[in-house]
N, CA, C and O atoms as CSV, one atom per row, in Angstrom:
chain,resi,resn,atom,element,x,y,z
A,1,UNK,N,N,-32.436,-8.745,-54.623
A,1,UNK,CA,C,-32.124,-9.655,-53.549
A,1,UNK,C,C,-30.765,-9.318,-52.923
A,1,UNK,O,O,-30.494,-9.395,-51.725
A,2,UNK,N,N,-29.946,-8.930,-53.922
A,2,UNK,CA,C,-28.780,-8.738,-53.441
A,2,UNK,C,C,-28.386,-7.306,-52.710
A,2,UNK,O,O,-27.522,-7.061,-51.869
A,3,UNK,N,N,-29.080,-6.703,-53.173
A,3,UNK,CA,C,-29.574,-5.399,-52.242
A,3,UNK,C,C,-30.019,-5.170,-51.084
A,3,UNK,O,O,-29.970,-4.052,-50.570
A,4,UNK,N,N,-30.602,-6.386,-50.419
A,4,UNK,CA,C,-31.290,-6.616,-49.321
A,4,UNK,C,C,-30.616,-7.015,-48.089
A,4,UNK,O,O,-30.834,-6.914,-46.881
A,5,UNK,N,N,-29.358,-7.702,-49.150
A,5,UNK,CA,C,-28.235,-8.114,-47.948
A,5,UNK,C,C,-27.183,-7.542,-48.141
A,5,UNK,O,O,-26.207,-7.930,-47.498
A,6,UNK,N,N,-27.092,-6.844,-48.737
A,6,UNK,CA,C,-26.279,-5.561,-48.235
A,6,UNK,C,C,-26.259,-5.004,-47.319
A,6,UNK,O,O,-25.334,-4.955,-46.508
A,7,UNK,N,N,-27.893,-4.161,-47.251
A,7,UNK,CA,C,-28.359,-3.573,-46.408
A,7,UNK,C,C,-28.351,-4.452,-44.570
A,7,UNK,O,O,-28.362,-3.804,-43.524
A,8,UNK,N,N,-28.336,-5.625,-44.631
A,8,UNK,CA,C,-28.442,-6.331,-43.115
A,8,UNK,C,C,-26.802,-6.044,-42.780
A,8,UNK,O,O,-25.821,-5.987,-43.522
A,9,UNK,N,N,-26.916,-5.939,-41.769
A,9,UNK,CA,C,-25.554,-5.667,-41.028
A,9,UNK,C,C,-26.236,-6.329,-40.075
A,9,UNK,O,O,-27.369,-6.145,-39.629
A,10,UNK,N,N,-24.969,-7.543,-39.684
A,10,UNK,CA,C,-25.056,-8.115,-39.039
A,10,UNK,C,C,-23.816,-9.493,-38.531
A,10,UNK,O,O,-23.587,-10.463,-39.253
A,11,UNK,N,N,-23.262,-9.297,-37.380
A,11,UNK,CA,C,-22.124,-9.640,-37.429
A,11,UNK,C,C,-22.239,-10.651,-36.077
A,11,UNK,O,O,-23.043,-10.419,-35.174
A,12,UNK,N,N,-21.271,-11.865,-36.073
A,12,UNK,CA,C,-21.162,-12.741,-34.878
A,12,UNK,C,C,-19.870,-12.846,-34.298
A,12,UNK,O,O,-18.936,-13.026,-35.080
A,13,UNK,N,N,-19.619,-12.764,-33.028
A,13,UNK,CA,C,-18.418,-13.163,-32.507
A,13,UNK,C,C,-18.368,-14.282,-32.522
A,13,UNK,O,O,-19.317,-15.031,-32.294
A,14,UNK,N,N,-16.786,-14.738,-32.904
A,14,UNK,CA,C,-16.850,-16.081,-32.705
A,14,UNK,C,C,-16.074,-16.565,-31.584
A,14,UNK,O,O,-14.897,-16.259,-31.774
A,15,UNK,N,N,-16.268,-17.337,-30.242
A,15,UNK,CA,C,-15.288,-16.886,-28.951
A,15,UNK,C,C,-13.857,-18.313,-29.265
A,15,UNK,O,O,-13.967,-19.534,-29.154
A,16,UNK,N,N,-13.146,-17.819,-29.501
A,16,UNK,CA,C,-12.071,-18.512,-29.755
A,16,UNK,C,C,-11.452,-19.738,-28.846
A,16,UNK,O,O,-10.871,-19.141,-27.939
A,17,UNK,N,N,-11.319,-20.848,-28.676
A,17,UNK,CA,C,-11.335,-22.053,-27.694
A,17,UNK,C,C,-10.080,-22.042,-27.185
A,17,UNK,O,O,-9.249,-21.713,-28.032
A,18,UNK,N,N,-9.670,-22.262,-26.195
A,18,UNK,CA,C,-8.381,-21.659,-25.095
A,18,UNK,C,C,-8.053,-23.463,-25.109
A,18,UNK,O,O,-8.813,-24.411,-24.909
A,19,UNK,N,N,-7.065,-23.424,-25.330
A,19,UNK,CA,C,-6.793,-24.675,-25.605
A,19,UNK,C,C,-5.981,-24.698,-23.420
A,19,UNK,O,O,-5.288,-23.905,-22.784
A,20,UNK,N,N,-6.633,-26.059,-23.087
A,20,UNK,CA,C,-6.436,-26.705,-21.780
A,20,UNK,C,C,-5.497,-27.454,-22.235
A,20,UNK,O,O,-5.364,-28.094,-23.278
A,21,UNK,N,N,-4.442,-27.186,-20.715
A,21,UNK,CA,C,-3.184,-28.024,-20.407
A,21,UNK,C,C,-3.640,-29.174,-20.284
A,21,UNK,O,O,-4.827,-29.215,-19.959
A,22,UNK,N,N,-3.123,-30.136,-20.427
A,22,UNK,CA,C,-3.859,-31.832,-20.492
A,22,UNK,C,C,-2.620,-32.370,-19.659
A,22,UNK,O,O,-1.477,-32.540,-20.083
A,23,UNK,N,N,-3.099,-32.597,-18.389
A,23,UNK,CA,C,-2.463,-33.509,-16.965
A,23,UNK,C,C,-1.335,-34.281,-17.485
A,23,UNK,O,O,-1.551,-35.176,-18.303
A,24,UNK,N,N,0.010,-33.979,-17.028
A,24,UNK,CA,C,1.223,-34.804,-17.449
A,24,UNK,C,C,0.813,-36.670,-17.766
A,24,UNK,O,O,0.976,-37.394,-18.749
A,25,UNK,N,N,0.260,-36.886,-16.451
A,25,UNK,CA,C,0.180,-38.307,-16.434
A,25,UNK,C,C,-1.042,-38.501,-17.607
A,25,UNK,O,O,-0.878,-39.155,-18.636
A,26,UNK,N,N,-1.797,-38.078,-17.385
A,26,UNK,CA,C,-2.967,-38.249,-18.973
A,26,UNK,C,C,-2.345,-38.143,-19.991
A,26,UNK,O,O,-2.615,-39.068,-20.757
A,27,UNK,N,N,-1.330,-37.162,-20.546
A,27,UNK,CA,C,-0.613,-37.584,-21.731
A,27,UNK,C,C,0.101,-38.794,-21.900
A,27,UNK,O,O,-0.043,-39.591,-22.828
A,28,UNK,N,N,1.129,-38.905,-20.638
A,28,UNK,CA,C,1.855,-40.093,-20.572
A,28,UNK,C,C,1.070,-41.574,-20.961
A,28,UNK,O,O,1.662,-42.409,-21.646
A,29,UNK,N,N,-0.396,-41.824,-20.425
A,29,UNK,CA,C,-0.920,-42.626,-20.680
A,29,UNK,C,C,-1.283,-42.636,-22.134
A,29,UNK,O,O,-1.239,-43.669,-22.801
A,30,UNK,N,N,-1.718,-41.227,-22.717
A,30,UNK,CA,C,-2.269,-41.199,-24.231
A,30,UNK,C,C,-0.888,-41.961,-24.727
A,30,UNK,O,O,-0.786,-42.918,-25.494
A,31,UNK,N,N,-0.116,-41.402,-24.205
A,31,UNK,CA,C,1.370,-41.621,-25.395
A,31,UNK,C,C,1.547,-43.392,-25.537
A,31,UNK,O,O,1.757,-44.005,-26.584
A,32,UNK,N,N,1.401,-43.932,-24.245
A,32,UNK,CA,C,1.977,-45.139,-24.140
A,32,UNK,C,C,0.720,-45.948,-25.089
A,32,UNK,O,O,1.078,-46.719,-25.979
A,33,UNK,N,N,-0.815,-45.701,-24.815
A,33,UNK,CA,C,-1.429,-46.458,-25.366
A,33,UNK,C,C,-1.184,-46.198,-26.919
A,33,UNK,O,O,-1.715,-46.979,-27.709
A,34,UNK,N,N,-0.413,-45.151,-27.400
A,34,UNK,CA,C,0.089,-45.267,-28.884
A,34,UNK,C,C,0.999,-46.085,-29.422
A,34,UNK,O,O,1.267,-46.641,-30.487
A,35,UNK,N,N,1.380,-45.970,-28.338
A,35,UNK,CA,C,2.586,-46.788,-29.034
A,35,UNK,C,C,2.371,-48.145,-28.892
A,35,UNK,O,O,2.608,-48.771,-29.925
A,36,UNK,N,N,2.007,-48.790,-27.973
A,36,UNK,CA,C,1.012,-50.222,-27.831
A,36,UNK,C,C,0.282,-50.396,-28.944
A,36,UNK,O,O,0.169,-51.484,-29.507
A,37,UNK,N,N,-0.222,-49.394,-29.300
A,37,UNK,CA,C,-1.065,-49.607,-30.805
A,37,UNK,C,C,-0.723,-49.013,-32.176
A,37,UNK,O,O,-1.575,-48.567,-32.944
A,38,UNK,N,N,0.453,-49.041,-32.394
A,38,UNK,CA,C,1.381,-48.978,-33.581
A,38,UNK,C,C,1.009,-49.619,-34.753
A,38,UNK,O,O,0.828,-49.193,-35.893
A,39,UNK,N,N,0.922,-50.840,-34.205
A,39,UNK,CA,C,0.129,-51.707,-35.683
A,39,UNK,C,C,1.397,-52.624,-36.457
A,39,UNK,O,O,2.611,-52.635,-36.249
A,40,UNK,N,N,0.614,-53.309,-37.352
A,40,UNK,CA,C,1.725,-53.940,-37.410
A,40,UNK,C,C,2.068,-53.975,-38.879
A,40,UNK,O,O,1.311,-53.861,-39.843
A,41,UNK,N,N,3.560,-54.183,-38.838
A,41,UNK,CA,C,4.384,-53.741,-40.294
A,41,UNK,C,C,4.376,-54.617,-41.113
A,41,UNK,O,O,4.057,-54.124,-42.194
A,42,UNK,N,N,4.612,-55.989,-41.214
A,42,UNK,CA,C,4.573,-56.508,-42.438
A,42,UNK,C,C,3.005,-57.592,-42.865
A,42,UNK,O,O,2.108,-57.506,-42.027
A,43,UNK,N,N,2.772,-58.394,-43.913
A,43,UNK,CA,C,1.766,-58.927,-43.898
A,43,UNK,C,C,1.849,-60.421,-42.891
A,43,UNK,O,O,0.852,-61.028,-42.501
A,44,UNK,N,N,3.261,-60.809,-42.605
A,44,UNK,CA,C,3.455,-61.973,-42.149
A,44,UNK,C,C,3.175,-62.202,-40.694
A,44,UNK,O,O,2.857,-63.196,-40.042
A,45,UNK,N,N,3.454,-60.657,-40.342
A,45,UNK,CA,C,2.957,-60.449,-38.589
A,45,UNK,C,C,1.756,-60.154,-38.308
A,45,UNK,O,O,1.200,-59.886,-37.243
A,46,UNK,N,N,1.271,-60.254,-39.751
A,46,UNK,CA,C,-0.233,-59.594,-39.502
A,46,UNK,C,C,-1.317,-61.421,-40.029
A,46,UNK,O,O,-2.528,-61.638,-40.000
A,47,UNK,N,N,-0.455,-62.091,-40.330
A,47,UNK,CA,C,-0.774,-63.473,-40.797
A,47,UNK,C,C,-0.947,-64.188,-39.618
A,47,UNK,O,O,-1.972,-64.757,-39.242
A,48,UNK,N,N,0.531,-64.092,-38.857
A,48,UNK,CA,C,0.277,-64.771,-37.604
A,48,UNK,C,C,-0.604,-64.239,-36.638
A,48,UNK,O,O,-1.192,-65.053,-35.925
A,49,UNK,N,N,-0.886,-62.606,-36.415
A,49,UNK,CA,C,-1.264,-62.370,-35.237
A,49,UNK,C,C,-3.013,-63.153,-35.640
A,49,UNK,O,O,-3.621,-63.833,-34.813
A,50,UNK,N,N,-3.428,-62.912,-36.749
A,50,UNK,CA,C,-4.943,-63.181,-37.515
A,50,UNK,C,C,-4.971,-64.825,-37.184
A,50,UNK,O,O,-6.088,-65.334,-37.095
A,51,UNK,N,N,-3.617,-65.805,-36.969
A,51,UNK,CA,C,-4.071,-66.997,-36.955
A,51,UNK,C,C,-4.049,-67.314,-34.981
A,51,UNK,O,O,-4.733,-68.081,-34.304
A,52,UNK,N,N,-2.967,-66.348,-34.590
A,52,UNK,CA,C,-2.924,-66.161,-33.028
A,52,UNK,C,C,-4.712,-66.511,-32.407
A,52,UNK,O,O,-5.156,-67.379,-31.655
A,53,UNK,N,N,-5.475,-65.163,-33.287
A,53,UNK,CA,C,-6.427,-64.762,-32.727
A,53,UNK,C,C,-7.461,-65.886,-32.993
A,53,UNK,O,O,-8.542,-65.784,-32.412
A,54,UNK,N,N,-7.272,-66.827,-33.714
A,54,UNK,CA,C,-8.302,-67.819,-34.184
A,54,UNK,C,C,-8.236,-68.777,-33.268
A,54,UNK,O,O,-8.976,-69.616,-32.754
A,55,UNK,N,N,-7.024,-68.374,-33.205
A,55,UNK,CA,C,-7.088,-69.852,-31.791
A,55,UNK,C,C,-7.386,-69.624,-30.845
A,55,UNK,O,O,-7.971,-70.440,-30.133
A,56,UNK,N,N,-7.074,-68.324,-30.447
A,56,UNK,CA,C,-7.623,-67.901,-28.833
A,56,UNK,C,C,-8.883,-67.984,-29.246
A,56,UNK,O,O,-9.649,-68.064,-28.285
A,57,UNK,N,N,-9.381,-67.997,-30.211
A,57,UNK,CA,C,-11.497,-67.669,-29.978
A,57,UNK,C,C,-11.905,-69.135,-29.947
A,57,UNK,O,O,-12.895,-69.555,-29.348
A,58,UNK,N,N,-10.764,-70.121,-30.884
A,58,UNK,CA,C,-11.763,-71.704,-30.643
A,58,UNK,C,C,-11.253,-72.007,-29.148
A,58,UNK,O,O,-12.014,-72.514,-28.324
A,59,UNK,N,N,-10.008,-71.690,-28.862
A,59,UNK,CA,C,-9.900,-72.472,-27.597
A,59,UNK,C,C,-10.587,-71.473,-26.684
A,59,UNK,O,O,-9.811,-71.351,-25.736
A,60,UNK,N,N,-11.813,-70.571,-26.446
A,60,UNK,CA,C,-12.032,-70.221,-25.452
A,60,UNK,C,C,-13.957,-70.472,-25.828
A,60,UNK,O,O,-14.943,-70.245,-25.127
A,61,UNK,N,N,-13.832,-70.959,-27.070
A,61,UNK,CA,C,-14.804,-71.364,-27.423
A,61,UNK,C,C,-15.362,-73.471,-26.863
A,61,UNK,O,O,-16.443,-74.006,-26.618
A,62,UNK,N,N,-13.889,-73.979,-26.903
A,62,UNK,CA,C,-14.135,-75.069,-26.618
A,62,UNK,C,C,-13.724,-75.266,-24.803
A,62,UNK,O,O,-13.930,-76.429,-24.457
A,63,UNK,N,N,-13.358,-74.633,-23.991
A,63,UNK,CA,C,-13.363,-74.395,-22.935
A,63,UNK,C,C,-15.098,-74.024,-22.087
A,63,UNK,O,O,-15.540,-74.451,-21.020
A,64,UNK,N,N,-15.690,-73.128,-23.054
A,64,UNK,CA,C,-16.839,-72.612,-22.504
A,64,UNK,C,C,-18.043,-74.114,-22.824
A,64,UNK,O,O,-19.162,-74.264,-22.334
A,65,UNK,N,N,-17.418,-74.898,-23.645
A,65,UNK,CA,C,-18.164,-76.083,-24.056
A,65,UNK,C,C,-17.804,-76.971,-22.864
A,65,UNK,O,O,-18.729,-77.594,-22.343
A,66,UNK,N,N,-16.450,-77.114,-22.325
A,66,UNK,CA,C,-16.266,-77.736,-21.470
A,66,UNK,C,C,-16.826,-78.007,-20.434
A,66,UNK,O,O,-17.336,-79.077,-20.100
A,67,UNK,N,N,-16.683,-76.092,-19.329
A,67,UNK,CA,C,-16.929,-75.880,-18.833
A,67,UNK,C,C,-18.956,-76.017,-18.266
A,67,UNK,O,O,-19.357,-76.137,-17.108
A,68,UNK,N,N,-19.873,-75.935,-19.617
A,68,UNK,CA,C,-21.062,-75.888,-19.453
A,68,UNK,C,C,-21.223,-77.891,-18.986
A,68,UNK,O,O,-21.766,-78.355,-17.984
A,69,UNK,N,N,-20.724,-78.454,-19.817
A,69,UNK,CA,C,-20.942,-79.971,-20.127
A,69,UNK,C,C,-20.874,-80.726,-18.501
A,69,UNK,O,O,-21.535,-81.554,-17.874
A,70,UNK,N,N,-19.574,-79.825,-18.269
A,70,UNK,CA,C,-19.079,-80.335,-16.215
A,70,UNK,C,C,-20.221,-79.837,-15.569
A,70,UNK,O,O,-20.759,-80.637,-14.803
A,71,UNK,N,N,-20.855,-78.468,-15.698
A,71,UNK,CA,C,-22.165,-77.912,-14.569
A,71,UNK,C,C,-23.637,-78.630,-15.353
A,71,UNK,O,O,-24.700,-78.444,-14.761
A,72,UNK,N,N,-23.657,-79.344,-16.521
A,72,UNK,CA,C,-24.509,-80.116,-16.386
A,72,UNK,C,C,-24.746,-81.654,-15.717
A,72,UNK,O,O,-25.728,-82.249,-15.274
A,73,UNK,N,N,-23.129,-82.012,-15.906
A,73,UNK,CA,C,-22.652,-83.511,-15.066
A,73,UNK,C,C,-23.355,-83.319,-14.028
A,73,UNK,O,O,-24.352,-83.966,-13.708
A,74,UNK,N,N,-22.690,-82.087,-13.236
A,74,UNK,CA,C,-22.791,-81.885,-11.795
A,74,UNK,C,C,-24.477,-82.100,-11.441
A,74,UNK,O,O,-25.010,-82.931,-10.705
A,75,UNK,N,N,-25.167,-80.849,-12.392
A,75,UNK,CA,C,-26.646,-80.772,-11.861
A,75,UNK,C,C,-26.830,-82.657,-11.898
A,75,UNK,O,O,-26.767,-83.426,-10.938
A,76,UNK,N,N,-27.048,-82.956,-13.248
A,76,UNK,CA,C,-27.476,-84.460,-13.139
A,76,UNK,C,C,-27.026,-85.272,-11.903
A,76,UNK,O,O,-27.951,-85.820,-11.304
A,77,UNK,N,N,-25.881,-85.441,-11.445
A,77,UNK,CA,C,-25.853,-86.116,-10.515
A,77,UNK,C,C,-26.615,-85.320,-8.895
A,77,UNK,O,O,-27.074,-86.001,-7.978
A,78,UNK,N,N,-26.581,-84.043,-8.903
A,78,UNK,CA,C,-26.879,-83.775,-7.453
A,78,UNK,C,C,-28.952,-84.253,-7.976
A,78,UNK,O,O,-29.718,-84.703,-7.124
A,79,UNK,N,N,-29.291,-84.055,-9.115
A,79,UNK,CA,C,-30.940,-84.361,-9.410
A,79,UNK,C,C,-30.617,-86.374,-8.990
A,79,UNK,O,O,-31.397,-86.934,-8.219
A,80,UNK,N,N,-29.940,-86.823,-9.350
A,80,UNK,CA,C,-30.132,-88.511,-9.221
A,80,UNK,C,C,-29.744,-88.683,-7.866
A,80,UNK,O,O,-30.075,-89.830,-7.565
A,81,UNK,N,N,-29.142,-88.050,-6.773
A,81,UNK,CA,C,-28.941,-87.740,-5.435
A,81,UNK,C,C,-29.972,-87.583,-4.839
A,81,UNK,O,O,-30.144,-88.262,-3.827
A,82,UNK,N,N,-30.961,-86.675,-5.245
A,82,UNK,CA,C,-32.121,-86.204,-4.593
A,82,UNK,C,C,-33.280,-87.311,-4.725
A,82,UNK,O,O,-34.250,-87.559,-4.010
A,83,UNK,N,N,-32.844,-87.830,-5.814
A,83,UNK,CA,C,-33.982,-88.829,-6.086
A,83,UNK,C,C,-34.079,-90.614,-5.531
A,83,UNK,O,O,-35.028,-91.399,-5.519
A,84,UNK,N,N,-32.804,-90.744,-5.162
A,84,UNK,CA,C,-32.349,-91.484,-4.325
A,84,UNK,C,C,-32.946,-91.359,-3.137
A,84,UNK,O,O,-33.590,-92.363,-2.833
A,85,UNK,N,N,-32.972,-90.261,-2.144
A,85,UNK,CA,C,-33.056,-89.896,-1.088
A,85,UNK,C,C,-34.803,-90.514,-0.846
A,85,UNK,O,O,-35.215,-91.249,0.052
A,86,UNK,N,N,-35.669,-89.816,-2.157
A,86,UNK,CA,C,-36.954,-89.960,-1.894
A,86,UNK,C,C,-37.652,-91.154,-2.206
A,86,UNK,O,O,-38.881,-91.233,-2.181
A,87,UNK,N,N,-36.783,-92.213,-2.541
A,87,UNK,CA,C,-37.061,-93.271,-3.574
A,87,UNK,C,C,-37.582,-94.037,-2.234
A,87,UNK,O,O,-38.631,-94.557,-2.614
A,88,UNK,N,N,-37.433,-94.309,-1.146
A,88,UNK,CA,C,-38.109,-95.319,-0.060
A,88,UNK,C,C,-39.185,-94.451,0.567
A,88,UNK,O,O,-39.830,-95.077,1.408
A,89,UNK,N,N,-39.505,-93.393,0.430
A,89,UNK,CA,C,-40.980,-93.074,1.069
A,89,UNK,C,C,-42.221,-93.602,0.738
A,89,UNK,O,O,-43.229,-93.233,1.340
């Protein structure tokens, strides 16, 4: 077996990747979004940001409750409007 591949000659180029200049301002942006996302150093900033984020999700959670409860007010009254209108025919 090992005789067999000996005998194959057989060889691949491999084409080597030319490394591209990457646009000043495209780095500048890579760079800045790094550093924006650094992360954070101790457990206490990482306590608050975790309780930050709880609140932004109920209060945008109880806003969207709000918000649905008012466009059902609304429908109900423009439906008891309409029904008004037809109530003497």
């Amino acid at each position: 077996m090992l005789s067999l591949l000996d005998q194959v000659v057989r060889t691949a180029e491999v084409q080597k990747k030319t490394e591209r200049r990457i646009n000043p301002k495209r780095m500048a942006r890579l760079v800045a979004r790094e550093m924006q996302n650094k992360g954070i150093s101790s457990k206490a900033q990482e306590a608050l940001k975790l309780e930050l984020d709880h609140r932004k999700k109920e209060c945008k959670h109880a806003s969207r409750l709000k918000r649905e409860e008012i466009k059902e007010k609304k429908r109900a009254i423009r439906v008891q409007k309409a029904k008004e209108k037809h109530r003497g025919k």
